[in-house]
N, C-alpha and C positions, 0 to 999 in steps of 0.2 A: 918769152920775154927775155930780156940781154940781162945782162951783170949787170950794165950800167942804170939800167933803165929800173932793176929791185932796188938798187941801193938809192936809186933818187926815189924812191918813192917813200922806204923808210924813214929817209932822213927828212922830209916832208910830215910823215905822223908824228917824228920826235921834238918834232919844232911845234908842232900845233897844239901836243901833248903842254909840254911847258908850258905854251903862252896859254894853256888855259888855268897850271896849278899857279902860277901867277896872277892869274885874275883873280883867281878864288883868295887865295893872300891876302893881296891889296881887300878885297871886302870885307873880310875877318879883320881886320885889322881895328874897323871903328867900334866895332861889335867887344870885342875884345877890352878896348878904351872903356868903353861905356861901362860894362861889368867893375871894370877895375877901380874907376870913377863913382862910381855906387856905392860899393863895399867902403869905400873912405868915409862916403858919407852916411853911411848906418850911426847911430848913436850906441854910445857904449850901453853895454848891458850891467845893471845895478847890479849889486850882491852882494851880500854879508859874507864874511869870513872870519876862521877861525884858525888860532896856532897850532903845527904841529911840535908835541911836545915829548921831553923822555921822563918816566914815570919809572914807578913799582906795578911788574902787575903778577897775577898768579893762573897758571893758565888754570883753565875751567874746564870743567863738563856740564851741558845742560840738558836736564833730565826734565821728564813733564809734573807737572804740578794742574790743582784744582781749589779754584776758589771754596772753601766749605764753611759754613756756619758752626761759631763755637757751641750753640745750643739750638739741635735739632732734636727735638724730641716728639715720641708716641705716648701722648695723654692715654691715661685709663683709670678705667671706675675703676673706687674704692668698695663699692657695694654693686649690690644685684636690686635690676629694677629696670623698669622698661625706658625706655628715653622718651621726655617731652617734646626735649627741641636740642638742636646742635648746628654750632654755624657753619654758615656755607663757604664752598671753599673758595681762598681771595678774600676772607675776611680778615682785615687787619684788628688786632687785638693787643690794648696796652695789658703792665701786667697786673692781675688779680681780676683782668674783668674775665665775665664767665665763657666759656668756648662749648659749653653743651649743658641741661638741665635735665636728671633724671625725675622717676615719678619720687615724692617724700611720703606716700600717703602710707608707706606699711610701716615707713621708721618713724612716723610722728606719733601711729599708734602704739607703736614698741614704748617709745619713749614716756609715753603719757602713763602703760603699764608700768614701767620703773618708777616711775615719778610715784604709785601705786604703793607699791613695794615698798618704798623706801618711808612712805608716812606710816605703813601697815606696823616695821618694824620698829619704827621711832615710838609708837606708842604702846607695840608688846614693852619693849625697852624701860622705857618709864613705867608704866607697871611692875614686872621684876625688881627695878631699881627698888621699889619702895615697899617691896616683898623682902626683900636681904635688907633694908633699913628695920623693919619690923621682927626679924630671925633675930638678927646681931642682938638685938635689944634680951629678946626672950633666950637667948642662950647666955646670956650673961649668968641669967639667972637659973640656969639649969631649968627650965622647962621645957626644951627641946633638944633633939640630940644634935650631934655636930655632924653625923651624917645628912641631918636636915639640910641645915643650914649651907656645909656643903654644895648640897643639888642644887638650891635657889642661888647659888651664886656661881657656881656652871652656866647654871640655863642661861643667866644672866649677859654673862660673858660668850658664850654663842652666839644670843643674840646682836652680840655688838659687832663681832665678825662676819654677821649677816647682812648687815646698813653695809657697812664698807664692801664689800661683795655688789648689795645692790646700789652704792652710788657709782661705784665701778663700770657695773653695766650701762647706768644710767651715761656717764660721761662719754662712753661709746659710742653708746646711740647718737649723742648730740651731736660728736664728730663726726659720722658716718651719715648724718643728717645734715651736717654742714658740704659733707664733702660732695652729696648729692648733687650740687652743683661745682661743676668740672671748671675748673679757674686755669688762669695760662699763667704760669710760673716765673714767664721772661715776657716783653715785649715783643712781636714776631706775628707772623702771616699764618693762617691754615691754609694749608698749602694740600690736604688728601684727607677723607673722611671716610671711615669701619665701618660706621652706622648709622641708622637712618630715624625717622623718628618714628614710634609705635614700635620699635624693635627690643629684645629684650635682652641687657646683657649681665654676663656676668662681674662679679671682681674678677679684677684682671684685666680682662679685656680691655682692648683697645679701641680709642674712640678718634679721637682727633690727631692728626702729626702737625704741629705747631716749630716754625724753623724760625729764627732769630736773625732779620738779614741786617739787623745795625752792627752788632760782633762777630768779625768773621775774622780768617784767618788763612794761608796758604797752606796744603798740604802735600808734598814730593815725597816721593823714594830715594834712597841716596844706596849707593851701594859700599859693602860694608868695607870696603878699600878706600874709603872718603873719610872713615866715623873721625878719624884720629884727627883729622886737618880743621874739623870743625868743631864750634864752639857755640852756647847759647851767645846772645849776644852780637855776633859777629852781623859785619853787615855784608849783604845778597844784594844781587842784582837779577830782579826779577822783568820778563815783559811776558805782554799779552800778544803781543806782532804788531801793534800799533803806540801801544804806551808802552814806557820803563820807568822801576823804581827802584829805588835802594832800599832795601829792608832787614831788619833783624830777626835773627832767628830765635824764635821762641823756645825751642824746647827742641829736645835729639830724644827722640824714644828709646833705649840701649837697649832693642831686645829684635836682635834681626830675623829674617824671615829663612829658618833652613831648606827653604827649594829655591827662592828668587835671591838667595843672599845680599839680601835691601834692609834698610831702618827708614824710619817715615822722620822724617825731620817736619817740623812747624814754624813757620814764617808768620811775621805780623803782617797788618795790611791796613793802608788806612782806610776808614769808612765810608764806606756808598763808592770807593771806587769802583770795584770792580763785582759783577752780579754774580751771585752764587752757583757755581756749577759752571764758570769760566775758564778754559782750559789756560797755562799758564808756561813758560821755561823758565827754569831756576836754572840760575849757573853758577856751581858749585866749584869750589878750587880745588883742585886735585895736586897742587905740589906749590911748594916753598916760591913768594915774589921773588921775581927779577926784574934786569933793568928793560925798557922795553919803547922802541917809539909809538907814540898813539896820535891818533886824532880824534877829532869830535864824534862821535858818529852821525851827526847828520849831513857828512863830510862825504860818507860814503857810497858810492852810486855802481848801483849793482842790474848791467845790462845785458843779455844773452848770455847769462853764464858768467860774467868778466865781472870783475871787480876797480873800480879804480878812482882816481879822483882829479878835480880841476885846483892846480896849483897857480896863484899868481905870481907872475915873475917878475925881476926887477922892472920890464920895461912897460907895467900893466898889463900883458895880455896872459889870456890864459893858457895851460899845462896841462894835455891827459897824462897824468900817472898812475902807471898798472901798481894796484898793491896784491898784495894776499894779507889777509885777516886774522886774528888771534884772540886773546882772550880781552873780555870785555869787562869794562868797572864802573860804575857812577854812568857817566856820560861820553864815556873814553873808552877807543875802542881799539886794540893793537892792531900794527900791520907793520909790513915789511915790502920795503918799496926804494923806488929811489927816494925817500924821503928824508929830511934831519932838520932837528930843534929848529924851532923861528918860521920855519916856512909857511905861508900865509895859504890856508886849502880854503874852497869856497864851500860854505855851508848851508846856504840859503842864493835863491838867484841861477843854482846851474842846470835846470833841469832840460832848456833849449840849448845853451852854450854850447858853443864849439870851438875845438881845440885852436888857439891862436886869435880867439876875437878878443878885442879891446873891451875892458872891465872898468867900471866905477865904485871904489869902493866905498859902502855906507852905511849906517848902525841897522840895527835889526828893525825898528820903529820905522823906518824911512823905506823898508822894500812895501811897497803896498801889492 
């Protein structure tokens, strides 16, 4: 084939080449329209938002914590005797009602012996008594010696130290008769039972563990490089990974652990929130506040790793802003970002949004 004859042939493919990415153009084109035309006509998406603000905050450490009951206790007989009955566990029990019944049959008959005792020696008593009324008389008069008189008023006086002896006993028994039935001390669940019924235990032993889930409290380890910064009193920023609360710390135990180098600090908690044996994050401040931007934290949207948030901007639409995160307080939560005071972050609404759609701003009531 010629020179002439390749190069007209090329220039025939480069022509046809073209008139066909022209075609394809020209069709993209309404397709293109229509996309664009669409997206205008989407409705703005609702959403609540919140200020970013500049605060005090203290950076934190959050250390794990455990919901625990201020009163968990292991009930036990006061006496020895076999068990009648004792409840089962999952029984709920206000306080002073009973949580187990031993047998009373050996301590009623104890008791009814002292009761024995105690008339036997009331009436040697009065007898004696009117034995040393009757010496005194006769030694007045010298007819008996004063060694007599003496003895009958010894004997006398033993006997008396013998009633108080046996009303002594006697009082025991009753308590020990009382105590035969095992009472719950607090309000609270049987949650684990020792013993069964027909089984025989001793004092001491343990019967019933009775746990108190209306008083409870928080309890973390802090390590002993925290003690100095904290305070009864003070308030904590506690969650579970789904709720958060602010709470005060109850109590700094000052007597650290020499291998974990920890003190257990005590947090309050309101009631029936959170279920006993609930794992927890306390966040603890570990250094002097500073000045610090924050936002809400339901501000903050944490996707593949990333952190960041939807800001609105002057012309309504939305703003991905990458942050990084810091110490948390109340409901405010630090970061460092392109962010500053006033700026409007979405807090409720951005869970579909995306970067640059049109927003409708609206109170929290009104996102349904």
């Amino acid at each position: 084939m010629t020179l002439s004859a390749i190069l007209g042939t090329g220039l025939r493919k480069t022509t046809r080449m073209k008139g066909q990415l022209g075609l394809y153009f020209l069709l993209a084109l309404p397709l293109a329209g229509a996309i664009t035309a669409q997206a205008q006509d989407m409705p703005k998406a609702r959403v609540v938002v919140g200020e970013v603000v500049n605060t005090e905050m203290s950076p934190t450490l959050t250390v794990p914590g455990s919901v625990i009951s201020m009163h968990d206790s292991r009930l036990a007989a006061e006496t020895s005797a076999t068990v009648d009955w004792v409840a089962e566990v999952g029984t709920q029990v206000e306080k002073g009602e009973p949580v187990a019944r031993l047998n009373p049959r050996l301590l009623s008959l104890d008791l009814a012996n002292r009761e024995a005792e105690i008339k036997s020696t009331e009436a040697q008593i009065e007898f004696r008594r009117k034995e040393v009324a009757r010496l005194e008389e006769l030694l007045k008069k010298s007819t008996i010696s004063e060694a007599r008189y003496d003895e009958a008023y010894s004997t006398l006086a033993v006997l008396k130290q013998q009633l108080e002896q046996a009303k002594a006993e006697r009082d025991r028994t009753e308590y020990l008769l009382e105590k035969s039935v095992i009472r719950a001390p607090v309000p609270g669940w049987v949650v684990e039972r020792f013993i069964s019924v027909g089984e025989y235990v001793s004092a001491g032993s343990e019967v019933v563990r009775l746990v108190d889930t209306k008083e409870t409290e928080i309890s973390a380890q802090a390590p002993l490089s925290l003690v100095d910064g904290l305070n009864a009193g003070m308030k904590i920023t506690v969650t579970n990974g789904v709720n958060s609360i602010t709470t005060p710390v109850r109590a700094i135990i000052p007597v650290g652990d020499n291998v974990s180098r920890m003190v257990e600090i005590r947090l309050e908690i309101p009631e029936n929130l959170w279920i006993i044996g609930s794992a927890v994050r306390v966040n603890l401040p570990k250094d002097l506040p500073r000045k610090v931007t924050a936002i809400p934290r339901d501000a903050l949207i944490i996707r593949a790793g990333r952190n960041f948030v939807f800001r609105v901007n002057d012309e309504g639409k939305s703003e991905n802003v990458a942050v990084s995160t810091g110490a948390i307080a109340d409901n405010l939560i630090e970061v460092e970002g392109s962010l500053k005071a006033g700026d409007r972050v979405i807090v409720r609404g951005g869970e579909t949004l995306k970067a640059g759609q049109d927003v409708e701003i609206i109170s929290g009531s009104d996102l349904s």
